[in-house]
DODOLO-220235 format. One line per 10 residues: number of its first residue (from 0); their letters; for each residue y, x, z of C-alpha. Coordinates in Angstrom, 2 decimals, padded with zeros to 5 digits. Last residue first. Layout:
NUM) a) Y/X/Z ~ ...;
//
This chain:
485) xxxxxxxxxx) 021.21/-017.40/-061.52 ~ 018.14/-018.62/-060.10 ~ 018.01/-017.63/-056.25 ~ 014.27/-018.15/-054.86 ~ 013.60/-014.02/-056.04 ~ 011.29/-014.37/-052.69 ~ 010.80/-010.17/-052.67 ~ 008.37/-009.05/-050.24 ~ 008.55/-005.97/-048.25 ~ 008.85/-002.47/-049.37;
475) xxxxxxxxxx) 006.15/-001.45/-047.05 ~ 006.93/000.50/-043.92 ~ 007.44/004.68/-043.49 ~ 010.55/004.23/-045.28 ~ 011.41/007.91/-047.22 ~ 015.37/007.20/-047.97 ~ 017.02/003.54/-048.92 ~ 018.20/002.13/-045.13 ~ 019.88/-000.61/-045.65 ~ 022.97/-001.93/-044.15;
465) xxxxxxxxxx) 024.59/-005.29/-043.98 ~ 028.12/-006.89/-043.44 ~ 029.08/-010.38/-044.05 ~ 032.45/-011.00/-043.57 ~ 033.66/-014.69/-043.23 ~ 037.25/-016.64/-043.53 ~ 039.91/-017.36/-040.69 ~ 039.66/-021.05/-040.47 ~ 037.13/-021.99/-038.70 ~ 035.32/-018.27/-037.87;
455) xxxxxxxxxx) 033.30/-015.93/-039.47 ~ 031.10/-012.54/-038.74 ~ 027.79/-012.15/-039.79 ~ 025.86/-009.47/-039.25 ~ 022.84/-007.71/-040.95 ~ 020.61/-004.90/-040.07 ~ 017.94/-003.11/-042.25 ~ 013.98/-002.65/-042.06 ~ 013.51/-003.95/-045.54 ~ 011.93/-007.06/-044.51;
445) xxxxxxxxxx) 015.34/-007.38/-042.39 ~ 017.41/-007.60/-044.85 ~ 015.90/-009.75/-047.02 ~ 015.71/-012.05/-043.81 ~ 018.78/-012.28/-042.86 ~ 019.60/-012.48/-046.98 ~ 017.74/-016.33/-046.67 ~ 018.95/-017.02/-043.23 ~ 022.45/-016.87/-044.89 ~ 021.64/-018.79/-047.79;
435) xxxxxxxxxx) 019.48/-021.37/-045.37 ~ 022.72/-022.88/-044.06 ~ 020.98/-026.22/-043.87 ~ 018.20/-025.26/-041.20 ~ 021.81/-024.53/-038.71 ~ 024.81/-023.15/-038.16 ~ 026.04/-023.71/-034.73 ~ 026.93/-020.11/-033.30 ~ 028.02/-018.67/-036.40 ~ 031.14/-021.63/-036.34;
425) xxxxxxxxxx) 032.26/-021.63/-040.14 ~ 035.28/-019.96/-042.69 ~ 037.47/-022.20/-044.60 ~ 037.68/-018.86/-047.60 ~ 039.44/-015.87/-047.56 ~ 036.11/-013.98/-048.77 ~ 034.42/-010.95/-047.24 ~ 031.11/-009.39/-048.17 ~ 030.10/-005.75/-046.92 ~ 027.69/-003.28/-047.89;
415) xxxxxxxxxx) 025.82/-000.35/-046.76 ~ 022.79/001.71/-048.04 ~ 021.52/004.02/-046.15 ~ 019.55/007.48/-047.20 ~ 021.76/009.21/-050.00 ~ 024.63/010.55/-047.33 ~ 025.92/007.26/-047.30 ~ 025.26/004.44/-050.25 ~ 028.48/002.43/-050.07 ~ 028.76/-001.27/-051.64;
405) xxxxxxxxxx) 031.66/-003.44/-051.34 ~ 031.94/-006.74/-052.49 ~ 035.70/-008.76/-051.79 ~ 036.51/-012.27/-052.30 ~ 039.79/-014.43/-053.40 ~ 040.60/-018.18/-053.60 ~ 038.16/-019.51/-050.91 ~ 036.75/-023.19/-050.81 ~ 034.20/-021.81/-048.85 ~ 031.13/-024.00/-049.38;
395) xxxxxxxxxx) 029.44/-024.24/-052.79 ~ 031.32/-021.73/-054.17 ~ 030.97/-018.75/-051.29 ~ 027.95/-019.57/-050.58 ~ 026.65/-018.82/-054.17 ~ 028.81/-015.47/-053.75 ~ 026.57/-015.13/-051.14 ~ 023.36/-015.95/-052.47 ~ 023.96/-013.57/-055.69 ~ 025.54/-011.19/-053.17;
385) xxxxxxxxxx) 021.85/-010.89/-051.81 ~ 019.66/-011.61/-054.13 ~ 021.34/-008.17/-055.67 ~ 020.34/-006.39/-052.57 ~ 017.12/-007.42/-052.76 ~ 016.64/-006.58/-056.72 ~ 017.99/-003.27/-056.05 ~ 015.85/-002.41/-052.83 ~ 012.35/-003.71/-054.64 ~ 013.72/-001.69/-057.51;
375) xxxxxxxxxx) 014.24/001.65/-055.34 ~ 017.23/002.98/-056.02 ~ 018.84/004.15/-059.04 ~ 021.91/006.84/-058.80 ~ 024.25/007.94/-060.83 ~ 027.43/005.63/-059.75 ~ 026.17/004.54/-057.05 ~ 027.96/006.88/-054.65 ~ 030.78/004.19/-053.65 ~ 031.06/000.63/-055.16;
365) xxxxxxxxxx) 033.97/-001.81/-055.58 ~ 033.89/-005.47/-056.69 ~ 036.69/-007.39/-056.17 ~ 035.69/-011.17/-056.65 ~ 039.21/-013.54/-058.02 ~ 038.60/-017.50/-057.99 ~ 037.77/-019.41/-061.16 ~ 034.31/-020.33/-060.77 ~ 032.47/-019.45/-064.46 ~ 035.34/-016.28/-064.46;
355) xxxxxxxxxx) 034.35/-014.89/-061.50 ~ 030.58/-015.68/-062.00 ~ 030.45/-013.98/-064.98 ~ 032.45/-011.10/-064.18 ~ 030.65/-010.78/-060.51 ~ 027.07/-010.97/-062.57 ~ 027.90/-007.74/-064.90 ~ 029.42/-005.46/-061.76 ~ 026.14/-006.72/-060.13 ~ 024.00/-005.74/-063.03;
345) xxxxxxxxxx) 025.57/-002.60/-063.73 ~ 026.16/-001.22/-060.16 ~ 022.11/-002.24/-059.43 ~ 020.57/-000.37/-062.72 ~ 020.79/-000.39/-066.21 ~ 017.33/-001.27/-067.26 ~ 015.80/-003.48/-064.37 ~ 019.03/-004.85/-063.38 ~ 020.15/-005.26/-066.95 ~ 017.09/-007.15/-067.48;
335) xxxxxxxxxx) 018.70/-010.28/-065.40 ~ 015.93/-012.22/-063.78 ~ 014.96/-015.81/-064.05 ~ 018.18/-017.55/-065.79 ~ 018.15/-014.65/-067.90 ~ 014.93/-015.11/-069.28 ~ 016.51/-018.64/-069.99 ~ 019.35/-017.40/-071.66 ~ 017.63/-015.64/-074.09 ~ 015.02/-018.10/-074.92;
325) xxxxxxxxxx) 018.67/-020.20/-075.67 ~ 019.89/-017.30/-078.03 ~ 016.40/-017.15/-079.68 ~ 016.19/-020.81/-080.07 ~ 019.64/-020.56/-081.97 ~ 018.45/-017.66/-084.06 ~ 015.79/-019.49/-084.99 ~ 017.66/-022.63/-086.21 ~ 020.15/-020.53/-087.97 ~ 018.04/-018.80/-089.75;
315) xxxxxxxxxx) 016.07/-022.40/-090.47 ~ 019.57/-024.04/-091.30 ~ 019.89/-020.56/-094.23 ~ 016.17/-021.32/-095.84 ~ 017.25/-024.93/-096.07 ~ 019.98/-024.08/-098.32 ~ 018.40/-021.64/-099.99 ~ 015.45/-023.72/-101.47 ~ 018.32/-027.01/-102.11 ~ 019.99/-024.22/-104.36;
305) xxxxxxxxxx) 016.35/-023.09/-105.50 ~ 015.55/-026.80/-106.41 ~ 011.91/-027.05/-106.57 ~ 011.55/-027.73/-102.40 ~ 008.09/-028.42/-101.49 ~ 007.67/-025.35/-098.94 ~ 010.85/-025.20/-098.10 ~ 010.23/-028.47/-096.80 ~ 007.33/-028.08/-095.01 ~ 008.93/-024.42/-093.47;
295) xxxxxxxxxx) 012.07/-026.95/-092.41 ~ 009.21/-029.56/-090.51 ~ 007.26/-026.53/-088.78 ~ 010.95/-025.37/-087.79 ~ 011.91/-028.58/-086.67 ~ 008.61/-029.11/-084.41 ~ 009.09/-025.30/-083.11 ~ 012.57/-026.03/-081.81 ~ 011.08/-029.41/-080.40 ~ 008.55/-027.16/-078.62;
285) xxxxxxxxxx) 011.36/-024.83/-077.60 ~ 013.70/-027.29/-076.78 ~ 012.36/-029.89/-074.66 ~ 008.96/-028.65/-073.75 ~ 009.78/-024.94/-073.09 ~ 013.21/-026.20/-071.06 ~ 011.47/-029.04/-069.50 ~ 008.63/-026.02/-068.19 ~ 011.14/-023.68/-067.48 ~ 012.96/-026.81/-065.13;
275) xxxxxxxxxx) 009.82/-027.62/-063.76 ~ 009.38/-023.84/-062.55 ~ 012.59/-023.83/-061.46 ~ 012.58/-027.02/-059.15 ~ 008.98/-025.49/-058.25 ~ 010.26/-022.28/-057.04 ~ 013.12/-024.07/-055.76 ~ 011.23/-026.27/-053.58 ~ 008.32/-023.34/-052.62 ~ 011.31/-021.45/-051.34;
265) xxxxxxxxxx) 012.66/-024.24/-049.24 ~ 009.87/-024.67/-047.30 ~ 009.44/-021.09/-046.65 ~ 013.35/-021.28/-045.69 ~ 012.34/-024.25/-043.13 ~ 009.61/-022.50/-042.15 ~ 011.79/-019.31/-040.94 ~ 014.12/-021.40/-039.78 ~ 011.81/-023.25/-038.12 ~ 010.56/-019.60/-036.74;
255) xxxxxxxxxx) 013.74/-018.58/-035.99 ~ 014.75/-021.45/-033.67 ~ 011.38/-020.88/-031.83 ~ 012.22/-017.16/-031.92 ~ 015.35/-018.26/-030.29 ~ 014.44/-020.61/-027.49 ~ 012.11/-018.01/-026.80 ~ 014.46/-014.92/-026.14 ~ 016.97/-017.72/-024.42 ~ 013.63/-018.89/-022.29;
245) xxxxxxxxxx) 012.73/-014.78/-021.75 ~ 016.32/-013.99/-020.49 ~ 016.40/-016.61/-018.13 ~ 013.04/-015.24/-016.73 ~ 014.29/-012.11/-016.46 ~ 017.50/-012.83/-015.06 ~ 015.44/-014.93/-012.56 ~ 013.49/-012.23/-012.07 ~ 016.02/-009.44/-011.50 ~ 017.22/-011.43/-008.77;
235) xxxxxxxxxx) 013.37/-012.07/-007.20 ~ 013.40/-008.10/-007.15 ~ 017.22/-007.90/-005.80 ~ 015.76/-010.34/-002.97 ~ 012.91/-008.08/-002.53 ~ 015.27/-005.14/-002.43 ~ 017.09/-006.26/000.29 ~ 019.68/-009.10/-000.34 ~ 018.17/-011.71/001.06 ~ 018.92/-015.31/000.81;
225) xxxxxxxxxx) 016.16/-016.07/-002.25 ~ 015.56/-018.84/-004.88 ~ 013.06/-018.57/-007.44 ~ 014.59/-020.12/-010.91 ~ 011.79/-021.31/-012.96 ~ 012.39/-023.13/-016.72 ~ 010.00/-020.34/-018.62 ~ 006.83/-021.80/-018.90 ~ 005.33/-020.50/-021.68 ~ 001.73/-019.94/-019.45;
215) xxxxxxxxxx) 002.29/-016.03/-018.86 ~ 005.61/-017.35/-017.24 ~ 003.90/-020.03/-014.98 ~ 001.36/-017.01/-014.07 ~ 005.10/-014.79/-013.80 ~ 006.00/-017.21/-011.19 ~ 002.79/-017.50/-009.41 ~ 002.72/-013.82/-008.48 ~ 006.96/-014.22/-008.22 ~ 006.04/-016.56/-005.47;
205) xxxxxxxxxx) 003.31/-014.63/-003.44 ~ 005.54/-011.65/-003.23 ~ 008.27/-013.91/-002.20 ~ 005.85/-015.34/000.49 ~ 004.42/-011.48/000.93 ~ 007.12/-009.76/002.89 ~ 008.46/-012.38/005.27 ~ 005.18/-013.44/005.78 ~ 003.89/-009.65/006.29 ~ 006.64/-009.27/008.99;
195) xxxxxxxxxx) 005.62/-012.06/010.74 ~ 001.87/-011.29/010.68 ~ 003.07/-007.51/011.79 ~ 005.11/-009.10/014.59 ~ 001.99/-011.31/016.47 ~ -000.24/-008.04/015.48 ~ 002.17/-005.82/017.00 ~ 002.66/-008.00/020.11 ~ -001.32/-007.99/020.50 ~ -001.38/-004.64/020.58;
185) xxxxxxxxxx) 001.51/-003.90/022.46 ~ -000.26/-006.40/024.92 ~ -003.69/-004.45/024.53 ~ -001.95/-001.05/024.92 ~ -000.28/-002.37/027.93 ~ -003.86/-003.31/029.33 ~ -005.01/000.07/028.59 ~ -002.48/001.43/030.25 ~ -003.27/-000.29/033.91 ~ -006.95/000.86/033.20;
175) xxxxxxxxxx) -005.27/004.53/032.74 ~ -003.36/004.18/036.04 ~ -006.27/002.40/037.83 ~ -008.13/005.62/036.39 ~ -005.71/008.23/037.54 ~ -004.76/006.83/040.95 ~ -009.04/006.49/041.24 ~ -009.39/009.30/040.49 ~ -006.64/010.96/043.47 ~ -008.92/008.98/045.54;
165) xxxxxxxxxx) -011.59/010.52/044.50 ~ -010.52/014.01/044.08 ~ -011.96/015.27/047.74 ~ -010.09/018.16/049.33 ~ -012.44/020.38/051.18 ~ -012.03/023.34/053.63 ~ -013.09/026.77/054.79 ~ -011.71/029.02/057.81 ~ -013.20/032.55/057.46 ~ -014.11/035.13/060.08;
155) xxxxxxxxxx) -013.10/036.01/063.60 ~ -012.37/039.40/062.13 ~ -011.29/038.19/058.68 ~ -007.55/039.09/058.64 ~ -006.97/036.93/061.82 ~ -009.00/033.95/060.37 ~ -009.30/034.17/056.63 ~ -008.54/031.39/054.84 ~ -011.03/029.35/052.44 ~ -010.76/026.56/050.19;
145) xxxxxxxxxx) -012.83/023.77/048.27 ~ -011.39/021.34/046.05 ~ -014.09/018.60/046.05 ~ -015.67/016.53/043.29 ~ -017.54/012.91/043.55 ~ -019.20/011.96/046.60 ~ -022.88/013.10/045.88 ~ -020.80/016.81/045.35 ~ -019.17/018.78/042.61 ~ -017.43/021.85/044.21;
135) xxxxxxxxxx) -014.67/023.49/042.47 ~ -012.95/026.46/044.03 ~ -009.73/027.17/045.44 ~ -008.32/030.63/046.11 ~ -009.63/032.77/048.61 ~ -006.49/032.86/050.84 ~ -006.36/036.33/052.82 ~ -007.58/038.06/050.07 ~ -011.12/039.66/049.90 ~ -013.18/036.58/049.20;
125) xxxxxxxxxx) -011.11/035.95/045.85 ~ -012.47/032.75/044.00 ~ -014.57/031.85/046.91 ~ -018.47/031.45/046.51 ~ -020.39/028.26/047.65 ~ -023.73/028.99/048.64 ~ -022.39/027.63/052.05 ~ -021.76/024.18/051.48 ~ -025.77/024.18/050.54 ~ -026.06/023.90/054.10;
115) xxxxxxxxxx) -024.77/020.73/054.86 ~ -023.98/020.62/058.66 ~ -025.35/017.70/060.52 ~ -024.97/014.29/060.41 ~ -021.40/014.05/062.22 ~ -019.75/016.84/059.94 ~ -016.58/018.39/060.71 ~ -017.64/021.97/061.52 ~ -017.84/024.39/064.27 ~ -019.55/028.06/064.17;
105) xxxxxxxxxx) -021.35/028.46/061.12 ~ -023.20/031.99/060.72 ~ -021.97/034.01/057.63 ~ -022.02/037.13/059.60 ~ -017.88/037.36/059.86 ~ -018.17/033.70/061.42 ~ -017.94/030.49/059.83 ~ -015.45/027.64/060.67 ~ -015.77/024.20/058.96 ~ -014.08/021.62/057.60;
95) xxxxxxxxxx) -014.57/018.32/055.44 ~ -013.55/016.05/053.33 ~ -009.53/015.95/053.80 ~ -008.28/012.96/051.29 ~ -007.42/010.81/054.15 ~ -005.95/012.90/056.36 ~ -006.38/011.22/059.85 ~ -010.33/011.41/060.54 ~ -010.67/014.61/058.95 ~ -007.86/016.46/060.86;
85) xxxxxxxxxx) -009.60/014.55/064.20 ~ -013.43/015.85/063.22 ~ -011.77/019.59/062.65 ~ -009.88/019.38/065.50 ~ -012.89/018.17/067.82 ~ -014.92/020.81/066.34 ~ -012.01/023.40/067.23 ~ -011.85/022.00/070.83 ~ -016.25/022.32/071.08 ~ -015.83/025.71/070.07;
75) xxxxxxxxxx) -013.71/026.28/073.30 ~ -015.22/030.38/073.19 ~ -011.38/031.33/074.81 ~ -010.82/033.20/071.47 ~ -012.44/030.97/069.46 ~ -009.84/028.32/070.25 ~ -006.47/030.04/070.33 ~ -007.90/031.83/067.11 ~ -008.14/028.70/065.11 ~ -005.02/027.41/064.52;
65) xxxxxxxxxx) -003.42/029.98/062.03 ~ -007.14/029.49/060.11 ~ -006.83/025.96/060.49 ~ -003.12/025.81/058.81 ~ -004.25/028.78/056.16 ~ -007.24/026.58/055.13 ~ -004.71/023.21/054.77 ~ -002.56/025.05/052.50 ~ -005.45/026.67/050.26 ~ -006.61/022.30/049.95;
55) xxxxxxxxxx) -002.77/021.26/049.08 ~ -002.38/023.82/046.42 ~ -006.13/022.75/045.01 ~ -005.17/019.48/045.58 ~ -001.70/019.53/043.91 ~ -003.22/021.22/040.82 ~ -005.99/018.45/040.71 ~ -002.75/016.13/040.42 ~ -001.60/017.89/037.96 ~ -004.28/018.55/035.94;
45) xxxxxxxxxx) -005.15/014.91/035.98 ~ -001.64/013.64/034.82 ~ -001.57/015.69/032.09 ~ -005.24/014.71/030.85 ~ -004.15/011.27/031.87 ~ -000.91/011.08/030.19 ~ -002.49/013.04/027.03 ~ -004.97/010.75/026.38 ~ -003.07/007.94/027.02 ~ -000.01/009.04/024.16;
35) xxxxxxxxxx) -003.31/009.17/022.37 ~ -004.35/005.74/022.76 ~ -001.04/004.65/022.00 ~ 000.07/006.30/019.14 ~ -003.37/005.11/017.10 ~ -002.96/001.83/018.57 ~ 000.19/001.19/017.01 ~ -000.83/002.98/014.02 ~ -003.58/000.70/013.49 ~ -001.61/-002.10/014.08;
25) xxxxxxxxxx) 001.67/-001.48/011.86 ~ -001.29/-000.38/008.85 ~ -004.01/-003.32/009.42 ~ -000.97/-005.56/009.51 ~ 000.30/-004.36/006.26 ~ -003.10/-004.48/004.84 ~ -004.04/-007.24/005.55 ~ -000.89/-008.67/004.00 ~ -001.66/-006.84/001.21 ~ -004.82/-008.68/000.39;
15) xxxxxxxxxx) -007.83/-006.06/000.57 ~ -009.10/-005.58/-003.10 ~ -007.28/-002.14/-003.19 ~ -008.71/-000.61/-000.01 ~ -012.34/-001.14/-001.74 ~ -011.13/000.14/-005.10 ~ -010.21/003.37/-003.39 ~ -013.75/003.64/-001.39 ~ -015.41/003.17/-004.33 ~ -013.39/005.83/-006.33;
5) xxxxxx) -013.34/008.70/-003.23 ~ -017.41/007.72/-002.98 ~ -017.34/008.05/-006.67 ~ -015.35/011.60/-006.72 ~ -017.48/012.76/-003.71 ~ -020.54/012.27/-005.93;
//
């Protein structure tokens, strides 16, 4: 239960704008200080002032008491009533005094209405001593300090007096009305200041709130501007950074994905340039192949002559073994079988003679730790896409006289390789949907979880550089787009 009043209570606080809350926070503890730096003025204030009166009402006892004997002692009771009456008259907190003899009777007093007797039931501190002590009387008129003296040691009997507090009250609570009112301008001044503050505060708050909206929309072209260099302004800082960082990050995937669409689009073109090209190949040759053959078996089978028999017998041998060489060639137009049954190191080292000699310029091919091994075939047949498109690059474009392959498989789990040719060399930074080669093995690469870079400038040649990693892959092996033909 506590937990849920603790959870409601929580969520309350939270949907309270912060602004409210930042004024509700300087105010609150504004007032909070004040009203108990109050408090303790006017408790502190209080018992001093009381302390005074009580000093001030035991002083005023011992005076009368001193004063007294030259007046009872000659009976003038009617001189000590007039003393008492006059000392009330002039001191202005003094609220009464009276004389009363060792029996308790009262023998002069200050009172014009008569004496009040319940004055009497009133007890002193210390009757013994020659100063009682002050006691605390609450009266009609608001409370009185009230004192007693003895008069020569007690013999003529005790002096008593009264200080009244009101006065001193009303110091206290004019005082406390006149903090209050300071406390309300404070207030007020706080409030005034805390809105301020909380403007100052929230308006770039308030910005980067609609900022990141526009952001979670796709709109990235917002720059928030800020002159302060607290850490709000290095907040709205990292922003912008932030938000230029997310356009370049989109203005790149959007790049990459027309690549990417382009190179789809490109794939389905050559699969179906080499799909129409099978298909003129099967029709043109092998169907015609099989026409002549059907034709050479018709006449072999009508032939009488067993020199013209044998004749005919040897141009269908060599017809057949003609359409074999050029089925041959075809299957190896589509996919090498030394790849599958010798491995990557024979069928690139197989393709790089070929291709060397077909192009006239020199490839060095050199390989490291492959020697025994077979990797995975979706890895071979990648990796061999891969320096097929280059090398295709490398002809089409280049114009170089010499390239270098190297391969390196490290430690049995990564794969590395690098591509370099002397060739005319390119700007990386403004190659676009027609340099689809290179997008092509970016993307090879990266299916198999590897990294790729490509390093060229006009002039100076390129270096293509990849790595693969060929241990236990916790992915899929990726799709293989064999869109190269030989």
């Amino acid at each position: 239960m506590a937990c849920r009043c603790y959870s409601r209570i929580r969520c309350l606080f939270e949907a309270v704008p912060l602004r409210l809350k930042i004024m509700g926070m300087v105010v609150g503890t504004a007032l909070l200080i004040a009203v108990l730096t109050a408090f303790q003025v006017r408790r502190a204030m209080t018992d001093e002032i009381f302390r005074q009166l009580r000093e001030r009402s035991c002083s005023t006892a011992l005076e009368f008491a001193s004063r007294a004997p030259e007046y009872v002692l000659v009976n003038d009771i009617f001189g000590l009533t007039r003393l008492f009456k006059d000392a009330v008259s002039n001191r202005r907190d003094l609220r009464y005094a009276f004389m009363i003899s060792p029996k308790g009777e009262v023998v002069a007093h200050s009172f014009s209405g008569g004496f009040p007797m319940e004055l009497l039931s009133v007890e002193s501190p210390n009757p013994s001593e020659e100063v009682g002590g002050a006691a605390r009387v609450v009266t009609d008129e608001g409370v009185v300090w009230d004192c007693s003296a003895q008069v020569m040691r007690g013999m003529l009997g005790r002096v008593r007096v009264g200080i009244s507090t009101e006065r001193a009250q009303r110091t206290i609570d004019s005082l406390v009305r006149s903090m209050i009112f300071t406390i309300g301008v404070v207030a007020m001044a706080g409030l005034l200041f805390s809105a301020l503050l909380t403007w100052f505060l929230t308006r770039p708050i308030a910005q980067l709130a609609q900022a990141a909206a526009r952001i979670r929309r796709g709109d990235y072209d917002i720059h928030l501007e800020s002159c302060s260099t607290d850490e709000i302004g290095s907040l709205v800082a990292a922003f912008n950074d932030m938000a230029v960082q997310l356009a370049e990050a989109e203005r790149v995937r959007q790049e990459r994905e027309a690549l990417r669409k382009e190179y789809l689009r490109k794939i389905i073109e050559v699969q179906e340039e080499e799909r129409r090209r099978v298909a003129r190949e099967l029709h043109d040759q092998v169907a015609q192949a099989l026409v002549a053959l059907r034709l050479d078996l018709k006449l072999i089978e009508n032939a009488k002559d067993p020199k013209v028999l044998s004749q005919r017998i040897q141009r269908l041998r060599q017809t057949i073994a003609y359409e074999m060489e050029a089925i041959h060639e075809l299957a190896l137009a589509l996919r090498p079988p030394v790849l599958d049954d010798m491995g990557l190191l024979a069928a690139l080292e197989h393709y790089v003679k070929e291709y060397s000699a077909r192009y006239d310029f020199s490839i060095d091919f050199l390989a490291f730790g492959l020697e025994e091994v077979r990797l995975e075939s979706y890895i071979e047949t990648a990796v061999y896409r891969i320096v097929q498109e280059a090398l295709a690059n490398i002809a089409r474009h280049a114009q170089a006289e010499n390239a270098t392959i190297i391969l390196e498989l490290v430690d049995g789990t990564e794969l590395r390789g690098v591509i370099h040719d002397d060739g005319q060399g390119f700007d990386v930074s403004k190659r676009g949907v027609t340099q689809m080669g290179l997008y092509g093995m970016e993307e090879r690469v990266h299916l198999l979880g590897g990294k790729i870079s490509i390093d060229s400038r006009p002039g100076e040649g390129t270096v293509i550089s990849f790595s693969i990693p060929v241990g236990d892959r916790g992915g899929g092996h990726g799709e293989d787009h064999d869109s190269h033909s030989g």
